[in-house]
Structures are given as C-alpha cells and as structure tokens.
C-alpha positions in Angstrom: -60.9 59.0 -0.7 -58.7 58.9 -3.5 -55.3 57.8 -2.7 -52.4 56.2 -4.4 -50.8 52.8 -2.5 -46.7 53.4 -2.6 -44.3 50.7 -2.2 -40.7 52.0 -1.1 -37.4 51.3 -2.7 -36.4 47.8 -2.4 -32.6 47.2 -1.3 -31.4 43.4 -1.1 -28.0 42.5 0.9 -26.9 40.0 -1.4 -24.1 38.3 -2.8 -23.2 41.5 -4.9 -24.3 45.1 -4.3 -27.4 45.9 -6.1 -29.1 48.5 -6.0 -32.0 50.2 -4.9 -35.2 49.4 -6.6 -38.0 52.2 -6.6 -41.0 51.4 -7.9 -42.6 54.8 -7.5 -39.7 56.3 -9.3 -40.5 58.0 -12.3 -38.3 58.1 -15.7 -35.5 60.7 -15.2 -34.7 61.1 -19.0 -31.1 60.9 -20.7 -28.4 59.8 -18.2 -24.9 59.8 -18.9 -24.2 57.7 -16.0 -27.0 55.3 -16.2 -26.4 54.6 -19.7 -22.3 54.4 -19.5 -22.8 51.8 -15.7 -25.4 49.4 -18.0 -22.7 48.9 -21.0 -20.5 48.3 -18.0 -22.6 45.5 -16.3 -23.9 44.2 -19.6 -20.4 43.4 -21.1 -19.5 41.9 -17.8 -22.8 39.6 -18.3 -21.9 38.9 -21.6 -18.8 37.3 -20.1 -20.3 35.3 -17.7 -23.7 35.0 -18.8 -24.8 32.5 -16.4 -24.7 34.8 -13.4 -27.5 35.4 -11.8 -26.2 38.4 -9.6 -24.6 39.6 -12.8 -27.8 39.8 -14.1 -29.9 40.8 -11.4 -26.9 44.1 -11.1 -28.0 44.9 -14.9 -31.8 44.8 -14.0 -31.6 47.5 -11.5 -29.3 49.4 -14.0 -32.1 49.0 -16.8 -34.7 49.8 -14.0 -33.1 52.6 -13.0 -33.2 54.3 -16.2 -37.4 53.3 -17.1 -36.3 50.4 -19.1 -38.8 48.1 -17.0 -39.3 44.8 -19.9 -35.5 44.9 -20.2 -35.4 44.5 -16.4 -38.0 41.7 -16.3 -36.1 40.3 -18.7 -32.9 39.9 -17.2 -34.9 39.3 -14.0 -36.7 36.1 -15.6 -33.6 34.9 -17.0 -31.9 35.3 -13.1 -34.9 33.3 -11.8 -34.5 30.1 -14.7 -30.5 30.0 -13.6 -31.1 30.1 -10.1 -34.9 29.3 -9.2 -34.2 29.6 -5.3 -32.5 33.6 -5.3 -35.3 34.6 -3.3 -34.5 38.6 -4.3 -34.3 38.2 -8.0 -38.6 37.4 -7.6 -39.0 40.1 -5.1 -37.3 42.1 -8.0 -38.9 40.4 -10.7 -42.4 41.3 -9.2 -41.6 44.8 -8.9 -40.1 45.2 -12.8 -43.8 43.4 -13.2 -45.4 45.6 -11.1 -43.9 49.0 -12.7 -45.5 47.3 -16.0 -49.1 47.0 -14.7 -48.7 43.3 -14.7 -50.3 43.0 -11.5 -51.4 39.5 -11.0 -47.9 38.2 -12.3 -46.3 40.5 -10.1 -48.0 38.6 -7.1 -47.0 35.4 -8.0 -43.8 36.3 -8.1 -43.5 38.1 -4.6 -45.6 34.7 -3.2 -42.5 32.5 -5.3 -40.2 34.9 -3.2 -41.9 34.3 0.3 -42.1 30.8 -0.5 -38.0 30.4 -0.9 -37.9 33.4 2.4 -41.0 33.9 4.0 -39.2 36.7 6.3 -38.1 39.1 3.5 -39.9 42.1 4.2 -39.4 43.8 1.2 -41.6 40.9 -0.7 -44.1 41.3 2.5 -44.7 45.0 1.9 -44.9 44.8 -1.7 -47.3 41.6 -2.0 -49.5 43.7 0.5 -49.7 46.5 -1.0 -50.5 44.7 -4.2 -53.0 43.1 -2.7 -54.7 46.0 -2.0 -54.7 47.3 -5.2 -56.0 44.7 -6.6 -59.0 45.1 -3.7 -58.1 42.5 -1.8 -57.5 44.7 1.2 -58.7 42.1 4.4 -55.2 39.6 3.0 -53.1 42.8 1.9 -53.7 44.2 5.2 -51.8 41.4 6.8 -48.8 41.8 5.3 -48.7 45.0 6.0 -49.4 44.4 9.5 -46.6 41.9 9.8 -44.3 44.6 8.0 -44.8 47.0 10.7 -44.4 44.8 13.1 -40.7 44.1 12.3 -40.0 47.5 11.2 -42.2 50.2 12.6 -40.6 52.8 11.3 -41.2 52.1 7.2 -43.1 54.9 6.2 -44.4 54.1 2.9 -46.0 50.5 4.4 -47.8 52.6 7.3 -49.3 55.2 4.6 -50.3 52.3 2.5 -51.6 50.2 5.9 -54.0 53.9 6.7 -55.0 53.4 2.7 -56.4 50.2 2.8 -57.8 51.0 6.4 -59.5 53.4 4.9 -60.9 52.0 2.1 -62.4 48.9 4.0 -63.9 51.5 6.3 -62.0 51.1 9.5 -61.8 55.7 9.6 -59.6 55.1 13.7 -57.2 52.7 12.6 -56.4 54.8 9.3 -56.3 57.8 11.5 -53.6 56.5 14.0 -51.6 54.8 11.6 -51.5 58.4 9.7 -50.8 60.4 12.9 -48.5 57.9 13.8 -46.7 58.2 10.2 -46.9 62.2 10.6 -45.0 62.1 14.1 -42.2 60.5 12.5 -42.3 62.1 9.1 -44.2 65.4 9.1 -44.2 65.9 5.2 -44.7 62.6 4.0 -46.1 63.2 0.6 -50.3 63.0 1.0 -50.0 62.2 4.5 -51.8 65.2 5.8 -54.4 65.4 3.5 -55.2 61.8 4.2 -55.5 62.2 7.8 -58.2 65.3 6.6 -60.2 62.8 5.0 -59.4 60.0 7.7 -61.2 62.6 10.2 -63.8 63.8 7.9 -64.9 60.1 7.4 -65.1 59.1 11.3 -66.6 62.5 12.1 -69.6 61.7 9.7 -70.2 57.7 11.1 -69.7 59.8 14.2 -72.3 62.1 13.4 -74.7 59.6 12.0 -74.3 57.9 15.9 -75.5 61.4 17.0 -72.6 62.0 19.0 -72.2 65.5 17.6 -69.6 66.5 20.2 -66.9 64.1 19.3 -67.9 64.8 15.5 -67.7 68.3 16.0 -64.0 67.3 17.0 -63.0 65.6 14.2 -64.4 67.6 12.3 -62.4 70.7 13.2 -59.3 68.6 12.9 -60.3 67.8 9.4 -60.6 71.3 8.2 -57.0 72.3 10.1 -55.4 69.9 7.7 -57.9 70.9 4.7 -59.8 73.9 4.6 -60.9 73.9 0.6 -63.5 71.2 0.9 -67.3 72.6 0.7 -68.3 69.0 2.4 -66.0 69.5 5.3 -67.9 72.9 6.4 -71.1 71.1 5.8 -70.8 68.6 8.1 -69.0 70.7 10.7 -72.3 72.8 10.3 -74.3 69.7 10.6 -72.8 68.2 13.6 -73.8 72.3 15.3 -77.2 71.7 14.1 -77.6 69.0 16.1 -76.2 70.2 18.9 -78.8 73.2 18.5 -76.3 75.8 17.8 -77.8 77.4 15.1 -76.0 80.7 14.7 -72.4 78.4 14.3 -74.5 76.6 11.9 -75.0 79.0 9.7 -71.4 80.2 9.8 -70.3 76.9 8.8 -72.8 76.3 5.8 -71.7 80.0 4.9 -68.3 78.7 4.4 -69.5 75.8 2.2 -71.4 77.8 0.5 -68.1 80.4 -0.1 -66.2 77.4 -1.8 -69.2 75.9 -3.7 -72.1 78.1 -4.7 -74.1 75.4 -5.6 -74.3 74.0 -2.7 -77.9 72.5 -2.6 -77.7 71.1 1.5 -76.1 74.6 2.8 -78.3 76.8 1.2 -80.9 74.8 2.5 -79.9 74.6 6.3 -79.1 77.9 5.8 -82.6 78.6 5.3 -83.9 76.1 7.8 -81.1 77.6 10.6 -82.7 81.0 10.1 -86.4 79.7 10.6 -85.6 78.2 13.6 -83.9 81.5 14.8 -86.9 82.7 13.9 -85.2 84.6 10.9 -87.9 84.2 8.8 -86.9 87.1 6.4 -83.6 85.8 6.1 -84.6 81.7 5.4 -86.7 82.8 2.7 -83.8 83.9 -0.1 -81.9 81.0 0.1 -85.2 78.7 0.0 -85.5 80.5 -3.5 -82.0 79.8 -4.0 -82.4 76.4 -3.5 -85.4 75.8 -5.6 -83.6 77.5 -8.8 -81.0 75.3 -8.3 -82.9 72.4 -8.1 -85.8 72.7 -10.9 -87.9 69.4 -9.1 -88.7 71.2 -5.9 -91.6 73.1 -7.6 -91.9 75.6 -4.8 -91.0 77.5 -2.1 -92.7 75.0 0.6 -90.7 72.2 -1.4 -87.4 73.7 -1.1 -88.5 73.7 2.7 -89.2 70.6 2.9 -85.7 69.2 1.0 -83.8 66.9 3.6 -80.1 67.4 3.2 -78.4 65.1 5.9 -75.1 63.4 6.8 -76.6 60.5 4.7 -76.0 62.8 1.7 -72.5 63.1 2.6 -72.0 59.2 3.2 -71.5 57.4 0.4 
C-alpha cells in the first residue's frame, strides 16, 4: 500500500498566542494578510529581540506563508535564548520536518519530550516521523500513547493504521481505520485504506484457506474500491476454493474487464470452465494466455500455469 503518514496542525497554549502549525499545509501563494501580520511581528522582534515567544509568533507567521528556513530560523534562535521552551523544539522539528530534514527534525521533538515528556503534539509528530523514516515498531508507540490521551485525533489514528499496515499487522490497521471512519467519514484516504487494509487480510486469510472469512473481506474491499483488477482476483480465488466455480468465473471476468492482460484470470478462467466441464469455453482463454505470455510454448503450458494468492502477496 502506498500511503502518505500526516501529522496534524500543531497548537501550543503558551505564554503568547501562536498559532497553528500545519505541516501538511501546502503554500497558498501571495497573501496580503500574511505578509502585512509578519512586518507586524518582525518590527515588534526587532524591538525586543531577545524574546523567545516574539520569535516563535514570527515563525508561525513565516510558516504560515511556505517560508519554512526563515521559520527554522527564528525557531533556532528561540531555542539558543531559551533552551528549556519545550514548544519552540516541537516547532522547530516541524519547520525541519516541512524541509525534509528528517533526522534533525527527530532530535528536536526528542529535545522537546526531554524538557515535557507529556506534550502530545511532540508525541504524534516524533511517531509519525519515526515511521517514515521505517522505524515503525518505536513510531508505533508514540502513536499508541497519543491515542491513548486523546482518542479522538484523527490524523495520529490514520497514521497509527499506516504503519500497522506497513509492518503487516492487516486487523489492527483495519480497526483503527473503521474506528477513524466512524468518527470522521471522509477523512481524506481513509476509505481507500481500509480497501486495501481488507484486501491485504483477506489474502493471508486466503492463504490459511479460510476462504469464507476471505471471501468477506474481500467483498468489503471492493465496496470501498471497485477499480482494482487484483481485488476481483482474489475474490474469484477465495470462490475457487470454496468450489464455486461459476462465481469464479464472474469474478475473474471482472478482473479481466479492468485489466486485459490479466495473465492469472484468464487462466482460472480457463481452468474454472474445465472443471465445469466447459471444455470449449477454457480453451480461448488458454490461447489467450499463452499470447500473452510468449514462455508457455503451448496450449498444455498455458494449462499448466499456476496463478495463486502467492502471486498476489508480495
């Protein structure tokens, strides 16, 4: 699965307003505002230059308007003139972050931690760091203890079903995603994540041979995505096994609808029809099959082509 990790806005209670990180946030061109509010905050740092709010306030400003170096920045010089401001690292790490500065960025949510070890904007932000950098089994920790605190943060829970996923743990990415969906029903990639969540248990699932609770997740799958030639594949696998040849062949049909070429359906198309005694009918796409694939030097090899759920799991 492809997925992006996002990290919510970030929005310290401070000694000053400041405001909202977003991380995510993409550059949202010429602003009159933005541009007249950092003139404002920078003349007031130029008056009182050792400020560390003062200059945290004109980080966010230069955040806010894509200006991310001029925000790390400000944000380094907060951190030298007040090394225990536990928010100007969270901040820092995120201005680092929004650079691709990835490994400075978690030394400066762990510098955060260290000063506040309950700040749970640092927690969701190291962990989802952590993940990107691969390091799911510590990002998923903090992620855990984020949700623990604060259930309802929607961005941490997608990222939480992200890693989940990506270490290979298909159930706990699937509830953390249906969980997310109850709350927030169009959560940006949400539902197509859960698809792929399903499609991913229903093939370990089929690989068990337990083609009934496959054949379940499978169908749930293709309600949230119904493009995928792979999902109808393995929906027409899991009736294979069960022996229900005809829904088989329905299924591969489908796959076969969105992706022409493909090899495995065209082939248990065949072999579906040969066992239904459909001789007549097996034989085209046997032919089909062997064009496609110029090894199989016959008809009998195209026969004897094993396309499986272990072509599917990768």
């Amino acid at each position: 699965m492809k997925a992006l990790y996002r990290i919510g806005p970030l929005l310290w209670l401070g000694l000053v307003p400041l405001w909202a990180f977003a991380p995510a946030a993409a550059k949202e061109g010429y602003n009159v505002w933005a541009k007249e509010k950092i003139r404002f905050i920078y003349n007031k740092v130029q008056r009182n230059p050792y400020n560390a709010e003062l200059r945290v306030m004109l980080a966010n400003a230069y955040y806010r308007d894509g200006r991310y170096y001029d925000a790390q920045l400000e944000l380094e010089e907060a951190v030298r003139l007040s090394p225990r401001y536990a928010e100007a690292h969270c901040n820092l790490a995120v201005a680092l972050q929004a650079q691709a500065k990835l490994e400075a960025a978690s030394r400066s949510y762990r510098s955060a931690l260290d000063i506040d070890s309950t700040i749970v904007e640092a927690l969701s932000g190291l962990g989802t760091l952590l993940c990107r950098l691969e390091r799911h089994a510590e990002g998923l920790k903090y992620l855990e203890h984020v949700l623990q605190s604060e259930p309802d943060r929607s961005g941490t829970r997608y990222n939480l079903a992200v890693a989940y996923h990506k270490v290979g743990d298909f159930r706990q990415a699937i509830h953390h995603l249906e969980t997310l969906l109850q709350h927030d029903a169009i959560y940006p990639g949400a539902s197509i994540a859960l698809a792929r969540a399903y499609y991913s248990q229903g093939l370990i699932t089929l690989q068990a041979k337990q083609a009934d609770e496959a054949l379940d997740l499978l169908e749930k799958a293709l309600e949230r995505k119904s493009d995928d030639a792979d999902f109808f594949f393995a929906k027409g696998l899991a009736h294979f096994e069960k022996g229900e040849y005809p829904q088989a062949v329905d299924a591969y049909l489908a796959a076969v609808k969105r992706d022409a070429h493909h090899l495995g359906a065209l082939q248990n198309i065949a072999t579906s029809y040969e066992l239904m005694d459909r001789p007549d009918k097996a034989r085209p796409y046997y032919g089909q099959v062997q064009r496609l694939a110029p090894h199989l030097k016959s008809i009998e090899a195209a026969r004897n082509a094993k396309f499986g759920v272990e072509t599917l799991i990768r």
